[in-house]
N, C-alpha and C positions, 0 to 999 in steps of 0.2 A: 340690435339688428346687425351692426359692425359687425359684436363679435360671430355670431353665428354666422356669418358670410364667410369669416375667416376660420373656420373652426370649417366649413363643407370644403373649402379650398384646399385645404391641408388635405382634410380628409381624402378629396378625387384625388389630389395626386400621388399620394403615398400608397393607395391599393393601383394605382399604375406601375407604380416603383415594384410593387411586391409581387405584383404580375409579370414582368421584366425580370424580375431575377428568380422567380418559377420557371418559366419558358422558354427564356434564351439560352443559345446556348452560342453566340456572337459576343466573345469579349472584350470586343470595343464597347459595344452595346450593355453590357454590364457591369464595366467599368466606369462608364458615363452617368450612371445610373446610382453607384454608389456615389461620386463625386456629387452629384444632387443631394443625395439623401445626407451627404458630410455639410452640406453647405447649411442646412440646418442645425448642427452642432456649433458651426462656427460666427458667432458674433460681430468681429471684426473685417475681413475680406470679404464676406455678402451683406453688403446694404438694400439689397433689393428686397431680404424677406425681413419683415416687421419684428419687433418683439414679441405681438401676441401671435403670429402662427408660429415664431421656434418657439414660445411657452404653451402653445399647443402640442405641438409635434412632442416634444418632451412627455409631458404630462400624458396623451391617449396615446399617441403612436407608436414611441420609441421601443416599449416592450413587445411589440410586436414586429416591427422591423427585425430584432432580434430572433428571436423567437423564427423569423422566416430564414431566418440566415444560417443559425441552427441549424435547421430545418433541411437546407441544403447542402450540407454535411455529405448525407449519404449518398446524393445525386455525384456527377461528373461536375456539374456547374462549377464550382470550386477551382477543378483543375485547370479552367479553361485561361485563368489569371496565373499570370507570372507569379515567382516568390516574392520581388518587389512592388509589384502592384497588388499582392495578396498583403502583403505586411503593411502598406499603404496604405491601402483603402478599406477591406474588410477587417482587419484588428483595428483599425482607428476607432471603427464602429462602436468597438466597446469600448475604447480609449477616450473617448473625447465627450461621451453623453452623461444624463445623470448618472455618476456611479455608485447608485444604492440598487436602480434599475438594474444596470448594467452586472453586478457582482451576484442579482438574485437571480438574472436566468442565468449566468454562468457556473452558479452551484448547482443549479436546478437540473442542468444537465448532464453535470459530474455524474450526481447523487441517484438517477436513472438510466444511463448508459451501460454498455458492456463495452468492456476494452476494443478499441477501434480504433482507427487513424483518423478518424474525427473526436474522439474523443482527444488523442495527442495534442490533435491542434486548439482544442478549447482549451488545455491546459496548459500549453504553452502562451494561450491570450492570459491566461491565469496569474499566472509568470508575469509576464510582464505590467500586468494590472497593480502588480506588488509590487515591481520594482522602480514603475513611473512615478510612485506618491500618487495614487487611486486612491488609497486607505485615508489618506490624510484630506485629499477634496472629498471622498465619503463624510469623514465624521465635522470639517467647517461647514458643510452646506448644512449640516443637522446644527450645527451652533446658531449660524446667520437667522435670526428671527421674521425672515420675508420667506421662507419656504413653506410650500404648503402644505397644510394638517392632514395628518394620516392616521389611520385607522389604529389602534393596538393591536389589532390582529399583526398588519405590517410591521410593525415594529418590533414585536415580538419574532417574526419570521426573520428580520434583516438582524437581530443580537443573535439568534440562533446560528443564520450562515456566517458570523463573523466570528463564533467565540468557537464554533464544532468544524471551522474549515479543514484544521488537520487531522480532525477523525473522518469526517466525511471523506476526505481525499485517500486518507489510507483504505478505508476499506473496497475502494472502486477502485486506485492504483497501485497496489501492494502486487507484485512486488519490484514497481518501476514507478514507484511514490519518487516525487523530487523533492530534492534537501532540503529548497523551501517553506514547503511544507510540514517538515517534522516542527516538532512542539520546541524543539531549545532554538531554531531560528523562523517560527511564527510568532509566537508571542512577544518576545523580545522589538521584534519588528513593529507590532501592532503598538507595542508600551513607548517605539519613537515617535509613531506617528500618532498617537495619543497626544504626548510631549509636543510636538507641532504644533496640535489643534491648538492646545490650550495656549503656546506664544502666538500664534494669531487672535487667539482671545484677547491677549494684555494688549496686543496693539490696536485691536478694533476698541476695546474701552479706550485708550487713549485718546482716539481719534472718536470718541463722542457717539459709539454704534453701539446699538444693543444686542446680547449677545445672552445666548442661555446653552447649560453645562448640562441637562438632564437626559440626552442620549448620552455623551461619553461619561457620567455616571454609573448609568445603565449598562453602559459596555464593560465600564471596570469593574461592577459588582459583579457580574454576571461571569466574567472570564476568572475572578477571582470565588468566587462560589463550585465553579468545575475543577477547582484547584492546579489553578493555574497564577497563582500571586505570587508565587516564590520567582519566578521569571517574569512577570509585570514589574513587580515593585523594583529587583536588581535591577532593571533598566530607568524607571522614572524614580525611585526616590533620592539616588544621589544626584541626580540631576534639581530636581524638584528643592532636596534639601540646599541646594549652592544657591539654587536663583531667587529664595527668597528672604536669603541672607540680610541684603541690604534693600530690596523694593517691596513696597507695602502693598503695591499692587498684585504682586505676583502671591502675596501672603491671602487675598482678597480672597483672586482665583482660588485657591485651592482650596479654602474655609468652604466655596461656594459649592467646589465641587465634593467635599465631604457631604456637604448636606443634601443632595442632589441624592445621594446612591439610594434605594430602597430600603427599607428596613429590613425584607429577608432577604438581604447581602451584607449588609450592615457587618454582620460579624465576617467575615471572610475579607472585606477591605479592612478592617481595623487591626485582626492577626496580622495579616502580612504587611501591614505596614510600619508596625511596631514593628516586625521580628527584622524587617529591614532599614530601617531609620538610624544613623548612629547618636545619640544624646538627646536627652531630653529634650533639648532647645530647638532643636531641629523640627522635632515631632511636635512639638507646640507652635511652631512657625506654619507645620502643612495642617494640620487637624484643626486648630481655633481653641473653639469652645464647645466644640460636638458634644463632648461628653455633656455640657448642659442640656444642648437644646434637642439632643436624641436621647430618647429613653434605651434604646436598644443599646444603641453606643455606652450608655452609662453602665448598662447591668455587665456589656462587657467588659468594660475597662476593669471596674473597681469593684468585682465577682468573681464571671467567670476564671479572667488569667489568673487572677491569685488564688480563688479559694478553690476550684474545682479542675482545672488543669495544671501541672506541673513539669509539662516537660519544657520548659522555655530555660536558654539563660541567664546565666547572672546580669548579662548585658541586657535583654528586654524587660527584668522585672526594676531594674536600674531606671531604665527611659523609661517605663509606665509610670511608676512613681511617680520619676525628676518632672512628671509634664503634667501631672497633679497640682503638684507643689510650684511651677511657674507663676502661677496666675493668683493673684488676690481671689476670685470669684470661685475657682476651684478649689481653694485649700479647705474647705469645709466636707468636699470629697473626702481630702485625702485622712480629715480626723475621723470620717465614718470608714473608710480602711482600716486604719489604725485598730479602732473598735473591733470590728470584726473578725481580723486577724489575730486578737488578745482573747475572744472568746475559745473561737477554734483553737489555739494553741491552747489555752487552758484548759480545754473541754477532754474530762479523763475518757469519755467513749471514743472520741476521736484517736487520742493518742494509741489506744489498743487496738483499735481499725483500720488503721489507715497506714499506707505504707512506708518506710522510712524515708524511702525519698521522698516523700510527700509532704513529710513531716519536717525534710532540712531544707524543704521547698519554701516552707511558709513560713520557717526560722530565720529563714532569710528576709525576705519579704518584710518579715516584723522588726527586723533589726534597722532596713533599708529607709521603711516608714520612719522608726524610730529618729534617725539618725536626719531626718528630713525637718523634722518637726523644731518650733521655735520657742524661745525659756518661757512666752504667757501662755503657748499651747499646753507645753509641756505641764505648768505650774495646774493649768484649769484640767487636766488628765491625769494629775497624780495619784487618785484613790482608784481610778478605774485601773494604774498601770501598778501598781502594789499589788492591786485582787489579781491580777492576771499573774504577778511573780512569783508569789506565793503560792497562789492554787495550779499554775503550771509546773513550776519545779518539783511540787509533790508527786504531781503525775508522769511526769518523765525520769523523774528517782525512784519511784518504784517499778519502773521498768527492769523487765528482766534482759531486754537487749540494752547492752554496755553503748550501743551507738546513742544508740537515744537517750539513754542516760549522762553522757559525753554532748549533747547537744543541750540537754535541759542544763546543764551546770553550766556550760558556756553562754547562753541565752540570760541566765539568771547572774551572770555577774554584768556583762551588758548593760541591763537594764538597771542594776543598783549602780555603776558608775552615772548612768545617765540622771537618775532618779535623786544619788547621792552627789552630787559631784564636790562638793567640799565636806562630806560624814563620811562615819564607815562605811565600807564596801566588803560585798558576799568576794571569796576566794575560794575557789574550790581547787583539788588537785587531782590531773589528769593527763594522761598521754596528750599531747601536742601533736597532731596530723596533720595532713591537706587541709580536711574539712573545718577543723578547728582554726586554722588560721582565716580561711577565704571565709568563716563568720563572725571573727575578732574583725576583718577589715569593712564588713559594710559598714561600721561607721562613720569613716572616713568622708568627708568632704566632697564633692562631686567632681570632677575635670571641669574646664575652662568647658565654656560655651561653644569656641570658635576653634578650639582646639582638634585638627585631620588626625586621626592615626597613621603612624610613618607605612603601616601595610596598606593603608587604602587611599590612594590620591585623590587630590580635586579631579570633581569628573570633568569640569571645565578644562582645568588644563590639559587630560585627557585628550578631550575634544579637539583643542587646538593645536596639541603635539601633533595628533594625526592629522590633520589637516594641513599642517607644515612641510609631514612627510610624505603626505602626499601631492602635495605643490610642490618639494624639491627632488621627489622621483624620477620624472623626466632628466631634469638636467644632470643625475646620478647618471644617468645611462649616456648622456650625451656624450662626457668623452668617451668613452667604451666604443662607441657605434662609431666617430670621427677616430679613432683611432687604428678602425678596420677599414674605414677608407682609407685610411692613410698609406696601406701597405700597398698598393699597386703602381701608388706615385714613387717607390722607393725603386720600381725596377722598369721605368719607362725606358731605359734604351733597350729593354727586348721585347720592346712591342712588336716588330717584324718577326720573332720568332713565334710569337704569339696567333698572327695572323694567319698561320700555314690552316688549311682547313682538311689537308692532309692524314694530318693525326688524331684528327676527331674519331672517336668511336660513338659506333650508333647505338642507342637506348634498345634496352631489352622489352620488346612491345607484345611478349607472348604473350603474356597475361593479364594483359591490359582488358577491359571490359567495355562495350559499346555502351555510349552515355544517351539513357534515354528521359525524354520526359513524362514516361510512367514510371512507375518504383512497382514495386512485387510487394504483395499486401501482404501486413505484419499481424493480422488477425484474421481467427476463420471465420468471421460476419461480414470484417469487408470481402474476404474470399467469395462469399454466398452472395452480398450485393454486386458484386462487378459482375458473378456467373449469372445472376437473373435479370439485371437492365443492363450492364455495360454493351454496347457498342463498337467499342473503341477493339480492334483487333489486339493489338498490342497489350492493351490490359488485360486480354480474356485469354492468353497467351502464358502470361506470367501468373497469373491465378490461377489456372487449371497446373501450371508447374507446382507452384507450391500449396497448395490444396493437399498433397499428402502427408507433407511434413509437417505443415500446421493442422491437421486432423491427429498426427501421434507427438505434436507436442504439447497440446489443447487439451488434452484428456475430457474434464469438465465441459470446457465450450463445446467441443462436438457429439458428448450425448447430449447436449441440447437441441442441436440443430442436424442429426447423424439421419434422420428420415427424409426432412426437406433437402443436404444438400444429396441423398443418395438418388433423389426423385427429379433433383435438376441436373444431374452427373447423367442420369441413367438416358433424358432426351435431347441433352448435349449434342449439337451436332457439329461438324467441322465444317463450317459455311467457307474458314478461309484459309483450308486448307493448310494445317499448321503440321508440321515435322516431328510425328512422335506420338501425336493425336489421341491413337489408340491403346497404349500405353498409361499416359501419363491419366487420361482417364479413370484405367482400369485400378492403378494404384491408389487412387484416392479412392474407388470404389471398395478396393478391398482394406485398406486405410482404416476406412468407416464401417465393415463391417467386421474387422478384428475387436475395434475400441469401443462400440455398443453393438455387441453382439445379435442378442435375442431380436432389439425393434428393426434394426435393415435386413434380419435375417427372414422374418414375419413378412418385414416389405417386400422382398425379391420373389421368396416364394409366392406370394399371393398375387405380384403384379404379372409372371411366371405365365398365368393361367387368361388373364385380362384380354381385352379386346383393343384395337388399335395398336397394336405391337407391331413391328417390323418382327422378320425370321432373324435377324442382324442383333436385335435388342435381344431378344429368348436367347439365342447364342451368350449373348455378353452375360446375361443372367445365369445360365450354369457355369460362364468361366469362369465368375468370380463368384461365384459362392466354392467349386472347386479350389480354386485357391486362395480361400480366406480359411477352409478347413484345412487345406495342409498347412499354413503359418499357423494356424491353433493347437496343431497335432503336434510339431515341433518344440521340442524341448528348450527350453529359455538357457544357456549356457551364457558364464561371463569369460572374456577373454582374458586369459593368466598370461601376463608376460613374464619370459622366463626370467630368472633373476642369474645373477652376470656376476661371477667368483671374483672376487677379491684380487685383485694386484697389486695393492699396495704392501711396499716394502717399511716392515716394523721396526722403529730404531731400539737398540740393543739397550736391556733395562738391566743394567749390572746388579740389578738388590735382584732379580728374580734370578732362580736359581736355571742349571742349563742343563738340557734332559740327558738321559741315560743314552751311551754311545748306539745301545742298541736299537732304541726307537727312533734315531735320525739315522740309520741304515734302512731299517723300514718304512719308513717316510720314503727317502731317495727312492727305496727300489718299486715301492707302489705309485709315485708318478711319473718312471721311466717303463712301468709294464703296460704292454699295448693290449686292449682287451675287444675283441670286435662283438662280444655282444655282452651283455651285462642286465639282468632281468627285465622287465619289464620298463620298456623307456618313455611310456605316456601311462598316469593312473586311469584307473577304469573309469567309468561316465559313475557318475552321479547321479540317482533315479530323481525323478522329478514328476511334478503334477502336470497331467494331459491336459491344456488346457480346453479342448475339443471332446475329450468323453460327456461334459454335464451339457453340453446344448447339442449332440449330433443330432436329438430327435426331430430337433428346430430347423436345422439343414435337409433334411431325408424326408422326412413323412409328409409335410406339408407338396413338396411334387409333387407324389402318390394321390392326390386329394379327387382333380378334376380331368385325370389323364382318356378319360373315356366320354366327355363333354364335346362336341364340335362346335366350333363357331364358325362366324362368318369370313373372319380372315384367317383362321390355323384352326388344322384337322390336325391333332396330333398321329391316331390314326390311320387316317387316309392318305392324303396326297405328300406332307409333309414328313416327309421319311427322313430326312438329318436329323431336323432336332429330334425326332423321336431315337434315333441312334445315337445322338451327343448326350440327350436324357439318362439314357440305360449306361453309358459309359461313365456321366457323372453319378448316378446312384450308384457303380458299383465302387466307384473312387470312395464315396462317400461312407462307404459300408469297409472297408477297408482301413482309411485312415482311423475308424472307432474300436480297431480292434483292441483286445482287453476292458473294453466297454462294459457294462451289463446291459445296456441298450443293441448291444451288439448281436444278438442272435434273436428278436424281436425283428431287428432291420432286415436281417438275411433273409429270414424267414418270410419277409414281406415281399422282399426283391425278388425273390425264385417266383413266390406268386403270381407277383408283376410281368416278370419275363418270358413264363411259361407260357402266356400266351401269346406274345409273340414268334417264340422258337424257330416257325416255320416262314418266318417272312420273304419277301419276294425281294425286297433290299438286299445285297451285300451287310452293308455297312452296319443294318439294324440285324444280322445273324450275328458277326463279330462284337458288336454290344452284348449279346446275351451272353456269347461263350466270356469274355473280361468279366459277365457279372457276377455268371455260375462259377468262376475262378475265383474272384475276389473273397464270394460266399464261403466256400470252402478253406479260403486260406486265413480269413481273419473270424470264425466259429469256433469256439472252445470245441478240442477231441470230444472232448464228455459230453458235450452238447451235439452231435452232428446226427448219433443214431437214436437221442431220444426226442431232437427235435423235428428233424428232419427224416427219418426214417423213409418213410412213404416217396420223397422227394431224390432221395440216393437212388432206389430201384427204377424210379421213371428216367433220372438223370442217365442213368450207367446207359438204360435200354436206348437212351435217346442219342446218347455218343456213340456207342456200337454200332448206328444204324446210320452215322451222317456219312461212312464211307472217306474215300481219299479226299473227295473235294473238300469235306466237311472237316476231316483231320488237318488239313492243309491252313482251311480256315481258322481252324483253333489253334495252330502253331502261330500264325501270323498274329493271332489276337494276345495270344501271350509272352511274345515277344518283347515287344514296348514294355509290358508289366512284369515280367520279371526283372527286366534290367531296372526298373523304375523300386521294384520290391527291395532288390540286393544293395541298390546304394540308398537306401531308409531304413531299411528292415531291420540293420542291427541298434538305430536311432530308437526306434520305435516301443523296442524291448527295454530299454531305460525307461522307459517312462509310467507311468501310473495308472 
C-alpha cells in the first residue's frame, strides 16, 4: 500500500512538472520547475524525497521527462532560459539520470530529426554526455547486480545505439558531423571507458560485491563483429596486457569477460585480440582457457587462423601457437595442430590448389609448431612426422614452381635436423632469400615473457608521462605569463605619461553589429517553425530575412517543404511593421519558386483563382511568378576574373642561350606601340540551356484556366479592372521570356485569344495590357510561324490598330515603351540561350 501511494505521488507531480514546461512560458517558473524535477536525480542535497519515489521516477518517469523536453525543442520555451541556466539545468537533465535512458532518447532523436537548431543543441548534450564519463556510469550500472531486469528487446536496442552511434550520427550530421563522433575517436573512447568499467570491477570484487561482465561482453563482441576491433583492442589490450602482469585478479576479470561474449562474436573478439596482443604470455594472461571451455573459440584458434586464412603475421601465428603451448591443459591442442598442419602440408591436392602464400603460410606455422614441441612429444610423433616428410617433400619437389619447391626443401631439412638431431640430416641446395631465412628461423626459441619492444612502450608509463605533462603544463606557462607582467613594472616612471587620455583613439565601431538575444535561424525548418508560431517580433524579423538564402542554399530541404512555406509566406502579414517587409517576402517567394519549380508554380496558379484573397495577394501572385520566370529565363554565367600579366623580373640563366638581336627589337617595339583598339575585347556569351523553356506551360496556362468564373470577393471581369490589366501584362511577359520555346506559339496563340476579348475595354490600364500582349505575341512567334499560325489573327489585328485612331496610337506608344527599353537590355541575353 506504501508503495503505491508513493508511485501516485511521483506520478501527480511529474504530469504537473510536464504541464509547466508545456505552458509556460515564465522563466522563473520553468526554471523552478526543472530544479524539482533535478532534485530527483540527486541523492545527496534532497532528503526530503525517499529512495523509493527517485526509484520511481527513474524507472516510469524519467523517459518521459525527456521525451517532453525534447519535445520542446521546436517551441520558444527553450529560449526563454539563459545559456547558463540552459547548460544548468536542462543539459543536467540528461546528465545526471539513468544514462542507458538518457543516451536512448538522445539517439532516438538524432536518428529522426532534420537538421535544426534543436537538433545542434541535442548534439551538443551528446558532447558532452561523452566527454563527462556517461559511457562509463552507462556500462557499471550494467555490471552492479542490484539493477533492474530488462527485456532483450532493450538490450539489444541499448548495444545497437552504442556500437552504430557514429553511423547514425553521420548520416543525420554529415556534413557538420563533430570529431567526436567519427569512428578513429569513438571507439577508441568507448575501449577506455570499457577499461574503466572493468577497474571498477576489480575493486568492487575486492571489496566483497558482486559484479557481472555479460553486457560489456555484449558491447565488445558486438563492436568488434561491425569490425571495429582493430581500434578496440589498440586501446584495451596494451593496457589490459600490463595490468595483469602481476594481479591474479585482474587475470580473473578478463578470463570472465572472454567467456561472457556470445558465441556469434566469439570469432571477431578472438581475431582481434590476437592480432593485437604482443606474446604469447600476454594473450594467455587475458583469454585463460577459452579455447577449452568454448567450442567456437577452439575451431578458431587451432582451425580456422591456421588452416583456412592466411593473411596474419609471423607475429600472430607466433602468439597463437606460444598460448597453446603455455598451459599443461592446452598442449594437447597444440599436438592436434601439429597433426593437422602435417596432413595439409603433405596433402598433394592441396599443394596444386592452393596458393603460395598460403602454402609458406602454413610452412610456417608447421615449422613454429614444430619448434614448440617437447623431446617425449616429439619421440610419441615420430612416424606421424617422417609420413608427413616424406610424402610432403615429394609433393613440393614435383612442383613446377621453384618457390614451392624452394620451400619443400627448406621444410624437409627442418624437420630431419629436428627429427635427426644427432643422425644424418637431409641437405639440399638452393638460393638463400628472404623467405628461406625467415623459415630457417621459426625454430628459434621464443623471446622473454616480460620482454617490451623498444617500438612499443609500457602503456602505463605512457599513461603517467601524460599525466605528469599535464600536471606540469601550467607551471610551463607560469613563467611566460609573470614574465609579461613583468614588463610594465620595468617603465613605472612614465606612468604620468601614460595617464594623458588625450591620445586615445577611439575603436572603429562601424561595423559592429547589435547583440541580440535571438540569433537568425541556421535551417529552413526552424525558418518555417518561427514563421508559423513564433510571436516574438524580432525572431519573425530575422527568419523572413534569411528564408531566401536558406531556401537557395538548402536545395533538398526546401523541395521538401517549398509548398507549405510558399503558403505561409503568401498570408504573411506585417502586424509589426518591419522595414523591407515587402521585399524580403517576395524573395523568399521567388527563392522557392526558382528551386522547386513545378509544385509552387501549380500552387500560385491555382491559389491565383481561390476565394478569400485580398486584390494585394493576386497582385503578389503575378509578381512573383513574373519574376521567378525572368531568373529562369536568365542564362547561368560564371564570373572569370581576369587573370593579371606577370611582373616578375626572371633572373638571368647563363646555360640558356640569348635570343636573336632581332626578336628583342620586336619585343621593345610591340610593348612601346600604343593600339586603341585591338579585336574583340570580351569573347562572345556562351549558349546555354533556358532554364524556363520546359516549365513555361506551368507558369501561363494554368491563369487562363478560371478567368471567366466570378466569385464573391473577385470579378476578374467586372469590377476588378487591375488585376485584370496586371493579368494581361504578366501573360504577355510570360509569353515573351519563352521565346525560342516550342511551347512558344501554342502560348501566343492562346494569349491573342484571351485578349481579343477584351480589346475594347473601358479601363485604360486593361487597353495598354492588350496592346504589350499583341506586342509581346509578335515579337517572341517564330517568322515561319506567325502567317501559318496566326493568319486569321494578323487581318483582325492590323484592321483593329488602323481603327484605334491617335488616342489609340498614343496608347500603344506608351505601352511599348517600358517594353522595349526592357526588350533591348535582355534581348541580346536571350539569343544566347537555348
Amino acid at each position: 500500500m506504501d508503495n503505491s501511494h508513493q508511485e501516485a505521488k511521483v506520478r501527480l507531480e511529474v504530469s504537473q512538472f510536464i504541464k509547466c514546461l508545456s505552458t509556460s512560458q515564465d522563466a522563473q517558473e520553468v526554471a523552478n520547475t526543472l530544479r524539482k524535477l533535478a532534485s530527483y536525480l540527486d541523492s545527496e542535497s534532497h532528503k526530503d524525497i525517499s529512495p523509493g519515489q527517485r526509484e520511481e521516477f527513474n524507472r516510469t518517469q524519467y523517459t518521459g521527462i525527456l521525451k517532453c523536453l525534447l519535445g520542446n525543442l521546436k517551441t520558444e520555451r527553450l529560449q526563454i532560459l539563459t545559456s547558463a541556466e540552459c547548460s544548468e539545468l536542462w543539459d543536467a537533465m540528461f546528465l545526471r539520470g539513468p544514462p542507458d535512458q538518457a543516451i536512448l532518447v538522445l539517439m532516438d532523436y538524432i536518428g529522426s530529426s532534420s537538421p535544426s537548431a534543436g537538433l545542434d543543441k541535442v548534439v551538443d548534450v551528446l558532447v558532452r554526455y561523452l566527454q563527462t564519463g556517461r559511457l562509463a556510469a552507462l556500462l557499471w550500472s550494467r555490471c552492479l547486480g542490484s539493477f533492474s531486469p530488462d527485456s532483450p528487446q532493450l538490450r539489444e536496442m541499448l548495444l545497437g545505439r552504442l556500437v552504430s552511434l557514429p553511423d547514425i550520427t553521420a548520416n543525420r550530421l554529415h556534413p557538420r558531423n563533430r570529431p567526436l563522433f567519427l569512428p578513429d575517436q569513438y571507439y577508441p573512447l568507448l575501449a577506455r571507458e570499457l577499461g574503466t568499467t572493468l577497474e571498477k570491477t576489480c575493486q568492487a570484487l575486492r571489496d566483497k560485491q558482486d559484479c557481472t561482465l555479460s553486457f560489456v561482453a555484449q558491447l565488445l563482441g558486438k563492436a568488434c563483429m561491425q569490425g571495429h576491433s582493430e581500434p578496440m583492442f589498440k586501446e584495451l589490450a596494451p593496457r589490459l596486457s600490463a595490468l595483469t602482469r602481476s594481479d591474479m585478479l585482474w587475470q580473473r576479470v578478463c578470463w570472465r569477460l572472454m567467456e561472457d561474449v556470445p558465441d556469434r562474436w566469439m570469432e571477431s573478439v578472438v581475431t582481434g585480440l590476437v592480432r593485437a596482443v604482443e606474446g604469447p604470455c600476454a594473450l594467455s594472461r587475458i583469454m585463460g582457457n577459452i579455447v577449452l571451455k568454448n567450442k567456437k573459440a577452439q575451431f578458431v584458434i587451432t582451425h580456422k587462423l591456421l588452416l583456412l586464412q592466411y593473411k596474419y603475421e609471423t607475429r600472430v601465428v607466433r602468439s597463437l601457437l606460444g598460448y597453446l603451448a603455455q598451459d599443461r591443459e592446452r598442449r594437447p591442442l597444440l599436438v592436434q595442430v601439429l597433426r593437422s598442419l602435417c596432413q595439409t602440408w603433405a596433402n598433394s591436392s592441396a599443394v596444386r590448389h592452393t596458393p603460395v602464400e598460403q602454402q609458406l603460410y602454413l610452412s610456417r606455422a608447421l615449422l613454429l609448431c614444430l619448434g614448440l614441441l617437447r623431446d617425449t612429444e616429439l619421440q610419441e610423433l615420430r612416424p606421424e612426422l617422417m609420413q608427413c616428410m616424406l610424402g610432403g617433400m615429394q609433393c613440393h619437389l614435383d612442383n613446377n614452381v621453384v618457390q614451392v619447391r624452394r620451400v619443400g626443401m627448406v621444410v624437409g631439412e627442418c624437420l630431419s635436423a629436428r627429427l635427426e638431431a644427432n643422425g644424418p640430416r637431409l641437405k639440399f641446395q638452393y638460393e638463400e632469400d628472404e623467405e628461406t631465412r625467415e623459415l630457417l628461423s621459426m625454430l628459434e626459441p621464443l623471446p622473454a615473457e616480460d620482454a617490451v619492444p623498444r617500438d612499443r612502450p609500457d602503456p602505463l608509463q605512457n599513461n603517467q608521462s601524460s599525466e605528469i605533462r599535464g600536471q606540469s603544463s601550467p607551471a610551463a606557462v607560469t613563467p611566460q605569463t609573470s614574465s609579461v607582467d613583468e614588463v610594465p613594472s620595468a617603465d613605472q616612471g612614465c606612468e604620468s605619461e601614460l595617464d594623458s587620455d588625450d591620445e586615445l583613439t577611439p575603436y572603429d565601431m562601424s561595423e559592429d553589429k547589435e547583440m541580440t538575444k535571438v540569433t537568425a535561424p541556421l535551417y529552413l525548418r526552424d525558418c518555417l517553425d518561427a514563421l508559423l508560431t513564433s510571436e516574438d517580433p524580432e525572431r519573425l524579423e530575422l527568419s523572413l530575412r534569411a528564408a531566401a538564402g536558406l531556401v537557395r542554399k538548402n536545395v533538398s530541404t526546401a523541395r521538401e517543404v517549398s509548398v507549405q512555406l510558399s503558403k505561409v509566406l503568401l498570408h504573411l502579414e506585417n502586424k509589426h511593421n518591419f522595414p523591407g517587409f515587402l521585399s524580403q517576402r517576395q524573395a523568399a517567394m521567388i527563392a522557392l519558386t526558382v528551386t522547386d519549380c513545378i509544385p509552387v508554380t501549380e500552387f500560385l496558379t491555382t491559389e491565383f483563382y481561390c476565394m478569400n484573397y485580398s486584390l494585394r495577394q493576386r497582385l503578389d501572385i503575378l509578381e512573383v511568378l513574373a519574376l521567378s520566370a525572368q531568373e529562369l529565363s536568365e542564362p547561368i554565367t560564371e564570373k572569370i576574373q581576369p587573370t593579371q600579366a606577370a611582373t616578375t623580373v626572371m633572373p638571368f640563366d647563363p646555360s640558356i642561350a640569348p635570343l636573336p638581336w632581332q626578336q628583342v627589337v620586336e619585343r621593345r617595339i610591340q610593348s612601346k606601340t600604343r593600339r586603341f583598339a585591338k579585336g574583340v575585347a570580351q569573347p562572345p556569351a556562351s549558349a546555354c540551356p533556358n532554364r524556363y523553356a520546359p516549365v513555361a506551360g506551368y507558369f501561363f496556362f494554368p491563369l487562363l484556366r478560371s478567368y471567366d468564373r466570378p466569385q464573391v470577393t473577385f470579378d476578374l471581369l467586372g469590377s476588378d479592372h487591375l488585376v485584370l490589366g496586371r493579368l494581361i501584362h504578366t501573360l504577355g511577359l510570360l509569353v515573351h521570356l519563352a521565346v525560342n520555346a516550342p511551347v512558344a506559339t501554342q502560348m501566343g496563340r492562346s494569349l491573342l485569344d484571351f485578349v481579343w476579348a477584351v480589346r475594347y475595354h473601358a479601363d485604360q490600364v486593361v487597353r495598354r495590357g492588350v496592346l504589350f500582349a499583341v506586342c509581346s505575341v509578335f515579337l517572341s512567334m517564330p517568322n515561319q510561324n506567325l502567317l501559318s499560325e496566326l493568319s486569321d489573327h494578323l487581318l483582325e489585328t492590323r484592321a483593329w490598330l488602323a481603327g484605334l485612331g491617335g488616342g489609340g496610337l498614343q496608347s500603344f506608344t506608351a505601352a511599348m515603351v517600358p517594353f522595349n527599353a526592357w526588350v533591348c537590355s535582355r534581348g541580346v541575353r536571350f539569343k544566347t540561350c537555348c
